[in-house]
N, C-alpha and C positions, 0 to 999 in steps of 0.2 A: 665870196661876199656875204652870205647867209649866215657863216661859220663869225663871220667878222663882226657881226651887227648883235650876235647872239652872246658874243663877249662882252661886249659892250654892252649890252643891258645886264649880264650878269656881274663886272664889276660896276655898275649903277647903283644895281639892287644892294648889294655889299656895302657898297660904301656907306648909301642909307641907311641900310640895316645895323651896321658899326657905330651911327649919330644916335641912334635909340639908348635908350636910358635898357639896362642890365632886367629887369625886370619888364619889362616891355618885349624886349627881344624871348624871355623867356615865355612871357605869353604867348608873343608867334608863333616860336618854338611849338610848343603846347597845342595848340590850335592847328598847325602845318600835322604834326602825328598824330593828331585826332581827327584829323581827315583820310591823312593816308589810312589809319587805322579800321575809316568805315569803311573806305573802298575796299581794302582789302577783305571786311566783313560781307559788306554787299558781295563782292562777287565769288565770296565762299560760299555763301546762302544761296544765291542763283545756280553754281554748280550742282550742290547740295540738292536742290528744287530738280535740274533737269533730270538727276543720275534716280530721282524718286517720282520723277513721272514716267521713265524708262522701266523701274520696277514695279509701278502700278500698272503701265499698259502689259508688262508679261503676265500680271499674275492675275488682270480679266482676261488676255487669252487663254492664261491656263483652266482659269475658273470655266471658261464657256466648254474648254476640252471635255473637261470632267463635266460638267452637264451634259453634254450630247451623251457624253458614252456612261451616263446614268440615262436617259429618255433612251438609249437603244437598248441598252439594260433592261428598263423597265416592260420597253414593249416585245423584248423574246419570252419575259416571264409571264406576259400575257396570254403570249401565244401559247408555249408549253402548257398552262394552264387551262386553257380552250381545246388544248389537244388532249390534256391526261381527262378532261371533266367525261366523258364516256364512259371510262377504266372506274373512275369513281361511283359513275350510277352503275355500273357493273356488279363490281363487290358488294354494293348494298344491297341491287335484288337475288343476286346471288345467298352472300351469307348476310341475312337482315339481321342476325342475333350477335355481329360482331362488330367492334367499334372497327373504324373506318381503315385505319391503318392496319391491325391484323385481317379485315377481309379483303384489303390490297397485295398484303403477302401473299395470302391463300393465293387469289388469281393469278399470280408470278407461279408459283407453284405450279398449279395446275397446267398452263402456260405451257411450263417448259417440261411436263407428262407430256404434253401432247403434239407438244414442237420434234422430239424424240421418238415419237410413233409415228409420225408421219414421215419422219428424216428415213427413216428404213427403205420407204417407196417414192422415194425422191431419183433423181438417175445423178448415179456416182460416177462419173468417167472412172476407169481403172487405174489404178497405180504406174506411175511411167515404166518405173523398172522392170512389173511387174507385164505390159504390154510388150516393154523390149522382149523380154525374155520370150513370150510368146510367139512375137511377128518372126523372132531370132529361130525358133524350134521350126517353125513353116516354112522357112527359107532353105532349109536342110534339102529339103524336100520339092521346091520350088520343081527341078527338072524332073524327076519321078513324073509329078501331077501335068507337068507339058505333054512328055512322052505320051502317057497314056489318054493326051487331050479329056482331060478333066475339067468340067465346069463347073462350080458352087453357084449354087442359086439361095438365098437368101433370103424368104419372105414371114408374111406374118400376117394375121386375122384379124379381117375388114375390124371388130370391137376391141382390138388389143388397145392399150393406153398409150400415150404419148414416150412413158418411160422405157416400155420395151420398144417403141420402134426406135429409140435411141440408143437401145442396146443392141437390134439390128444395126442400126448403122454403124456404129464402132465396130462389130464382127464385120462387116463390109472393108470397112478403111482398112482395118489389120490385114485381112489377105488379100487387099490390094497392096499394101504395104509390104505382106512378103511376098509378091511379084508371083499371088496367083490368079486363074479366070476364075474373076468373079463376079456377079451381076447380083441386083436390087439393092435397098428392099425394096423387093414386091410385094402387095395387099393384097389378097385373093382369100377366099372361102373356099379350106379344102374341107372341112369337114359339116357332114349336115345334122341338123336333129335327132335323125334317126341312128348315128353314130357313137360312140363313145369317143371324146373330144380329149387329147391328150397339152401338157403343158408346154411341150415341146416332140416335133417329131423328126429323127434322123432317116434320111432317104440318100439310098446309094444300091450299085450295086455288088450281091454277092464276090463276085470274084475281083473284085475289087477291095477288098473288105481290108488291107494292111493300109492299102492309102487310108481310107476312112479312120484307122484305127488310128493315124498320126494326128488326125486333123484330128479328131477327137481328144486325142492326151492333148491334147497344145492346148487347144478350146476348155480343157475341164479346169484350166489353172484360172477361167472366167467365170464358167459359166456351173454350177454345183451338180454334179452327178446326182440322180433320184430316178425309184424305180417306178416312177409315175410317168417319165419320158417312154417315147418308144421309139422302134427303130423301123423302117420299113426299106428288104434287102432286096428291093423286088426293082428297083427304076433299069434302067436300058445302062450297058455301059458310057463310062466318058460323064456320069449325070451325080452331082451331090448334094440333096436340099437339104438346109434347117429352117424345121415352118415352127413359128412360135404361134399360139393360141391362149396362152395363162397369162397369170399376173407376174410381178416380177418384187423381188425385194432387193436392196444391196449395201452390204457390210461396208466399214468405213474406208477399205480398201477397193470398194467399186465392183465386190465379190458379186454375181446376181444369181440369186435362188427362184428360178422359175416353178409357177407350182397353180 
């Protein structure tokens, strides 16, 4: 019925439209596609509007991106700068006669003389390969040192540094590692005042002395042979001490030079 009524008014309007004078129809004409012609403007210009308020809202979000991560920017080059302002009055009281950037070099320099001298007395774990090969050479021996129930005792002088009791303990781990009896470190004061104090001292006994002599090759691939160590061949059988008393230095391989 809808379909029906809607014919009917469009052959109405037709027929109408057909009674018009040629020029008249054409104004309609005329006027019908200058209508169509805004709508279809208007609603180019409204798409146009939404697809540019879609690229306006991206590009304040992107703008506020780029702000923050300029305000984060800005406040680590603040902090860095708070952090270097020391290093700056540094170089100045240090070298006053030099402009500010070459007495910031100098300081890096100097720096790194002294990062390097100290790096010597720092405690180096030993080289892996270099500890295999060790723990590997005392295991040889492992049933020998049972047999003749052989103990290592392992200590070091109430003043020694923090570096060599580390380098005690690492000689601990390794022969325990090659599955011998071993105990400390222990801290104790063997030696007194009235003594001449050695940098290291090897205790065992006499007729004992080939075991000793293994443990000792094994150990010198650590610890630097010098004739300032001593040896004392006087302890009870079954008995092996290394007492450390000196300072220690250690090569980039974890080598350490007691002395």
């Amino acid at each position: 019925m809808g379909k029906s009524i809607i014919f009917e008014s469009v052959k109405k309007w037709s027929a109408e439209y057909n009674k018009l004078e040629r020029r008249q129809r054409n104004v309609i004409f005329f006027v019908l596609g200058g209508i169509i012609l805004l709508i279809l403007l208007v609603w180019k210009v409204n798409s146009r509007l939404d697809s540019l308020k879609g690229e306006i809202t991206a590009l304040k979000r992107q703008n506020s991106d780029v702000r923050q991560a300029l305000m984060a920017e800005k406040s680590a080059y603040i902090e860095l700068e708070q952090e270097f302002e020391p290093f700056k009055m540094l170089a100045k009281k240090q070298y006053p006669h030099m402009e500010l950037q070459e007495g910031l070099s100098k300081l890096i320099d100097d720096f790194q003389i002294s990062k390097r001298v100290v790096a010597r007395y720092e405690y180096i774990p030993l080289a892996s390969e270099k500890r295999r090969q060790i723990v590997s050479a005392l295991q040889n021996y492992r049933y020998d040192f049972a047999k003749e129930d052989i103990n290592i005792e392992v200590s070091c002088e109430l003043w020694v540094s923090s570096e060599v009791k580390k380098l005690a303990e690492e000689i601990v781990s390794m022969l325990s590692e090659a599955e011998l009896n071993v105990s400390g470190p222990k801290f104790n004061t063997l030696f007194d005042p009235q003594m001449p104090v050695y940098p290291v001292q090897w205790g065992y006994n006499q007729g004992q002395e080939y075991l000793f002599g293994q443990l000792y090759q094994a150990l010198g691939n650590l610890i630097t042979p010098s004739s300032k160590h001593t040896r004392d061949k006087t302890l009870p059988k079954g008995k092996i001490t290394i007492h450390f008393a000196g300072h220690v230095e250690f090569d980039a391989a974890g080598m350490a030079t007691i002395y």
